[in-house]
N, C-alpha and C positions, 0 to 999 in steps of 0.2 A: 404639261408640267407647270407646278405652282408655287409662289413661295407661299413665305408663312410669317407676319409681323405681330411678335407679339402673340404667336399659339395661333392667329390666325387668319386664312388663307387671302393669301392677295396674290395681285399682278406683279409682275415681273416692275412695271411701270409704276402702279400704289407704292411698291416699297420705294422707290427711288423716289418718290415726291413726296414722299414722308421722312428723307435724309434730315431735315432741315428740325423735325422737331426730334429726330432719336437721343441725341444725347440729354435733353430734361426728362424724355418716357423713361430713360435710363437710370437717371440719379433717382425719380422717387423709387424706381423698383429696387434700386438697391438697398433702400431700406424698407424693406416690406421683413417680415417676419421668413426669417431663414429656412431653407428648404432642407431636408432632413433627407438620408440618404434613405431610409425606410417607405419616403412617400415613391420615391424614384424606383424603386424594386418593385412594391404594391403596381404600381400602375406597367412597368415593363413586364411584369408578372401576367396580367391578365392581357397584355399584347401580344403576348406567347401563348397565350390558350386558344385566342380567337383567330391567330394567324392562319388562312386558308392555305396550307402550302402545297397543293395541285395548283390552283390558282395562281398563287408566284410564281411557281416552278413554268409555267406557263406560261408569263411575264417575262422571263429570262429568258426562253427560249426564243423567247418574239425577242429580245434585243441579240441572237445568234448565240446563247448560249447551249452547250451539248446537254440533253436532256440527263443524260446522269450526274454532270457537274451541278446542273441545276440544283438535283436533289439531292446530292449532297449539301451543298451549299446552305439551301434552304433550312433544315435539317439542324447544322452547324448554328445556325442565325437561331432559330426559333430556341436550342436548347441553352444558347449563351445568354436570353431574357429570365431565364429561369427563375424564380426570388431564389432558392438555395445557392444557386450559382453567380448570382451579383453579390449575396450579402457575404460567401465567403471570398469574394472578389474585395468586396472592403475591406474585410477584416483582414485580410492578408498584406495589403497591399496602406492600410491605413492604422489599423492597429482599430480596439475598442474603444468606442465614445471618443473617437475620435475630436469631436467638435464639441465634444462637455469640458467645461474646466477644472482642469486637474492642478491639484495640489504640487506646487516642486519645492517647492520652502517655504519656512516663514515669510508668510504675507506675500509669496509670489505664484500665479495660478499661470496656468499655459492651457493650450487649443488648436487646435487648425482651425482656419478662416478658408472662405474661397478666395479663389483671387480678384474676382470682380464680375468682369465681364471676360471671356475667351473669343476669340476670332480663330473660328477653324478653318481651313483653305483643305477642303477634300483632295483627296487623288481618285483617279478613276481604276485604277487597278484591283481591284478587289468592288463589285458592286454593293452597295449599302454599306459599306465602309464608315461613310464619313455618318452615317444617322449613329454608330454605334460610338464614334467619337463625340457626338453631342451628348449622349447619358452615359459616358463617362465626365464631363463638364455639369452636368446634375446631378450624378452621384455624390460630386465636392460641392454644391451648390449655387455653381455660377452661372450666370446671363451668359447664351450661347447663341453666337453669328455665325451658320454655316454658307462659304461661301461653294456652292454645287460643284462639281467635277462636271467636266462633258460627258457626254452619251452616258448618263447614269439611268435614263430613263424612270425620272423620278422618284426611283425606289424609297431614300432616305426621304424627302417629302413626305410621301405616304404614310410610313412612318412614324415620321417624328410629328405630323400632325395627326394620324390616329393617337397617340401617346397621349398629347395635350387636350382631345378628347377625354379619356378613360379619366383624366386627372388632371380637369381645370386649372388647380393649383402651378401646374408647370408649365402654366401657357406665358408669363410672365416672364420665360427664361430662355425661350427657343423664338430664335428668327432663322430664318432661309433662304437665302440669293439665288436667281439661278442667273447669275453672270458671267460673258468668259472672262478669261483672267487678263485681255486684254483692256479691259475698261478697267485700268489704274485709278481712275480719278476716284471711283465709286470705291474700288475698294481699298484705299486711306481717307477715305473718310470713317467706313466702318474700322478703320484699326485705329482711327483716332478716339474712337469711345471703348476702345479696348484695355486691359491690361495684360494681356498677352499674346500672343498669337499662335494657335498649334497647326502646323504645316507638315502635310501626308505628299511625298512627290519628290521630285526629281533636285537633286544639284540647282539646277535653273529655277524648279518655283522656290527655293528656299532663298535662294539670293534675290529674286526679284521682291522676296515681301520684305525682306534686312535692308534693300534700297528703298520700301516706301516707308518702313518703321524708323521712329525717331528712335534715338541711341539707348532710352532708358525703357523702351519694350523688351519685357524677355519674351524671344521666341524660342516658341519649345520644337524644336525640330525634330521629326519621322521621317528620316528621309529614306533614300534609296541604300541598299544593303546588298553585301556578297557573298551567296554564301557556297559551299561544296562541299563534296565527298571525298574520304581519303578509305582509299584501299592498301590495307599491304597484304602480302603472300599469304596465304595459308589453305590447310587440305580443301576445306569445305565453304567456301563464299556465293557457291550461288543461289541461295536464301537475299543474301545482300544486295546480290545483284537485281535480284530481283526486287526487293525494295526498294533500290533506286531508281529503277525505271519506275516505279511505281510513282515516289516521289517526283519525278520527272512529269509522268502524264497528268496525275490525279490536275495538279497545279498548271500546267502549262507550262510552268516555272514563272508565274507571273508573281510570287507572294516572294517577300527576301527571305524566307526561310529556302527556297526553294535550291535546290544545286545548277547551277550556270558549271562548275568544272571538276572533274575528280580526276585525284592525284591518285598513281599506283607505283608504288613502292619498287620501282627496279631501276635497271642501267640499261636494262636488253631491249631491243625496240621489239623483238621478237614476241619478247614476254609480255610486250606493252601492247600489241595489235592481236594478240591471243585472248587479252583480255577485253577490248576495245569489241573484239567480235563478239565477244558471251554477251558483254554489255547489251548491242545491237538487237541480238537475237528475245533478248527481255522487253526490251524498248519496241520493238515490234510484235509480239506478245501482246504487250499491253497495250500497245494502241489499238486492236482489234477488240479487245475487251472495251478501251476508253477510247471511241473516234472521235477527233480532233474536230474542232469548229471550222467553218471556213477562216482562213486568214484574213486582215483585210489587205487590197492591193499592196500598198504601202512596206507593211513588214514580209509579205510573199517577196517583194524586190530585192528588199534587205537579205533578207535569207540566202536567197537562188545570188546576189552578187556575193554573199561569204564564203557560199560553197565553191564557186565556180573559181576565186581567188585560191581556195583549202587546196583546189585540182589541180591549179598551175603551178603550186608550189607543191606538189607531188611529184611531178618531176623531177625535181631536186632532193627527193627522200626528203623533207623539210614535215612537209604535212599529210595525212591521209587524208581521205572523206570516207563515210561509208552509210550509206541511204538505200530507201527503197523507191521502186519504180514510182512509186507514187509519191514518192517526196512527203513523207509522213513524218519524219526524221529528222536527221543527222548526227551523226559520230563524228566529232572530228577530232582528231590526233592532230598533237603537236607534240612534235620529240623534245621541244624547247619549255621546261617549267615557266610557268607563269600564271597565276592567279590574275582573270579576266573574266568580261563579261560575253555572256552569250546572246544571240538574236532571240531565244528564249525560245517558246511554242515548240519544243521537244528538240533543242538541239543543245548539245554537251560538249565543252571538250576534254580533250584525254589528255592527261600530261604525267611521265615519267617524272620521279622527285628522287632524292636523296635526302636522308632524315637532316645530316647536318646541314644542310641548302633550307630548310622546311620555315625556320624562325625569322629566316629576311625573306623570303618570298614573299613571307605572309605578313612581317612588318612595315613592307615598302604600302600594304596598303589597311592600314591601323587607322580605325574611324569607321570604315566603311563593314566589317568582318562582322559576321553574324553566327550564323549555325553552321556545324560539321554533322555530315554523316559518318559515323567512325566504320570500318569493319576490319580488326585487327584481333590477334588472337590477344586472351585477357593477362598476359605477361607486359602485355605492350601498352596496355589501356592508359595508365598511370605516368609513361613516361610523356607521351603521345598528347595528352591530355596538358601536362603542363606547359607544354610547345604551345599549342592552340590559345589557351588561358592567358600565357604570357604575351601571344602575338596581339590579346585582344579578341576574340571569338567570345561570345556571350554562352551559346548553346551547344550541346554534344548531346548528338542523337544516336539512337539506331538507324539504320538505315529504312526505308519503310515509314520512319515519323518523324520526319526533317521541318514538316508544314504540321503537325498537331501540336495543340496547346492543351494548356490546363487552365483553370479556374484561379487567377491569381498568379500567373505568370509572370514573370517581367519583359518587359518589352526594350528590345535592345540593350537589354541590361540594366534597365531602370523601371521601376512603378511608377508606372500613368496619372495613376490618381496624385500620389503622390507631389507631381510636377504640377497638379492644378491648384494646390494648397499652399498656404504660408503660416507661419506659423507665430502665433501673438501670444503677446505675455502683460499680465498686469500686476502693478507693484501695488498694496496697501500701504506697505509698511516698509520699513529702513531693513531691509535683508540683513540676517546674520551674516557674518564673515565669518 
């Protein structure tokens, strides 16, 4: 693996010995003639033509990825370079002519500007993740510092410097670290020549970059998200259910669209493990369809100690578990509502809700709430719908496409692009009143 100074490819060690002249290479590029979000789609454009995706898909599989996630994945990636698909990514998300000056009154014009320079701090959850967080950081035109995720197996590298290839012009705007995030020192110095910082990760890496960032960084925080499924009664749900296991497998549950817990609509614990079984029986369905990667040690531990806890307090009618021999799984019931996180890699839990319990369950954790998979009959959509809205929930899916997007979506409830932009205005003349 390589980085990347300046469009191009250095050592791990060249970048770090070149710390000392980055913020002068900085300032003149920041007055170089502005990058256009046109040049940025032209060049992602033709990276998605020449993309070999047997080849990736092959790539992924050498880092233990399951060969149909692969290709899915791959697939996902290649048609999100699209040019149709970036440029109504702008326009949705930026409006027209975004960065031309537009008339707002006498003698006052307005624009988007980039923000400068961006410091992205990857996550590793999702591979090529953070390359795609860099051309979004060239879409709005700004000087882009990706500091690597681990085990990403230099996908975004690849990437982001075949990119600067295809279109010279964007080598000026892409650098790439592959450092871990324990080397503090290196990475405030890169956020010192920064103007903002966008952080893909956990609670822990957003705080730890808010402790090296002085007070007047805006960091634009991705962080970690909750998101589930809500079931209530009705004749025919096992289309639903099936889509959530779907959602469950396709994802691993590793994306925050993904459901970690679903709630179902009763008091009866009867009712509750009747459905917890149909659940099961989808979810093992579809793992034979979608088989699971190896685990790594680590979360197998996690898991087999959550289960074995789910077991003891089965005793108590407190909790169920419900797995197969092969531990591909897990159901776990809690008679007890509570919106929580799961060990993920295809385990759920089940929880029994009452509608008017529904709005603080879900308020107690406001910030964090992302997508619902609804399956409710369409009487109920409406009422159901302003519960979740008001708790805070950004997205309401079908069940089935918990983890799909669209082209100009918002993220977390906000445009991306938009948070890379500022917005400038110039006076000629004494404005009317």
């Amino acid at each position: 693996m390589y980085s990347i100074y300046r469009g191009q490819p250095i050592s791990k060690q060249g970048f770090i010995d070149k710390l000392p002249e980055l913020p002068a290479r900085i300032e003149e590029d920041l007055l170089l003639e502005p990058l256009t979000p046109s040049v940025v789609t032209e060049a992602a454009h033709v990276l998605s033509k020449e993309i070999d995706q047997q080849k990736m898909v092959e790539q992924l599989a050498a880092l233990g990825v399951p060969r149909w996630a692969a290709g899915e994945y791959v697939r996902a990636a290649v048609e999100s370079l699209a040019r149709k698909v970036l440029q109504k990514k702008v326009l949705a998300e930026l409006g027209e002519d975004s960065f031309v000056w537009k008339r707002v009154d006498e003698g006052i014009q307005e624009r988007d500007c980039p923000l400068g320079v961006i410091m992205h701090i990857g996550a590793g959850n999702a591979l090529g993740l953070s390359a795609f967080s860099v051309i979004e950081g060239l879409l709005t035109g700004n000087i882009n510092i990706l500091k690597l995720p681990e085990n990403e197996g230099g996908l975004s590298s690849k990437l982001l410097m075949r990119l600067a290839e295809i279109e010279p012009r964007l080598k000026p705007y892409i650098y790439v670290l592959d450092i871990s995030s324990k080397e503090k020192e290196i990475i405030s110095r890169l956020i010192e020549v920064a103007n903002a910082a966008a952080v893909w990760g956990s609670d822990e890496a957003i705080r730890a970059v808010r402790q090296l960032a002085p007070p007047s960084l805006p960091v634009i925080e991705w962080g970690h998200r909750l998101s589930f499924a809500y079931f209530t009664p009705k004749e025919d749900d096992e289309k639903d259910l099936e889509g959530l296991a779907r959602d469950v497998c396709l994802t691993e549950q590793l994306y925050c669209s993904s459901p970690q817990c679903v709630f179902y609509e009763t008091d009866s614990s009867g009712e509750l493990n009747d459905f917890a079984d149909r659940l099961a029986k989808h979810i093992e369905y579809m793992s034979s369809l979608y088989p699971s990667a190896a685990r790594p040690i680590d979360i197998q531990a996690q898991i087999t100690w959550l289960h074995q806890l789910v077991k003891t307090e089965e005793i108590l009618n407190e909790k169920r578990l419900i797995t197969d021999t092969k531990k591909q799984y897990g159901i776990m019931i809690d008679y007890n509502a509570q919106l929580k996180a799961s060990p993920l890699f295809r385990n759920i839990w089940v929880m029994p809700v009452k509608r008017e319990k529904l709005l603080s369950i879900l308020r107690a954790h406001r910030g964090y709430l992302q997508t619902v998979g609804l399956s409710c009959n369409s009487r109920e959509f409406d009422e159901l719908s302003a519960i979740f809205y008001a708790a805070g929930v950004n997205r309401i899916t079908a069940c089935g496409y918990m983890s799909k997007n669209y082209s100009g979506e918002p993220h977390d409830g906000v445009y991306a692009l938009s948070r890379y932009v500022r917005r400038i205005n110039k006076v000629t003349c004494s404005p009317s009143l």
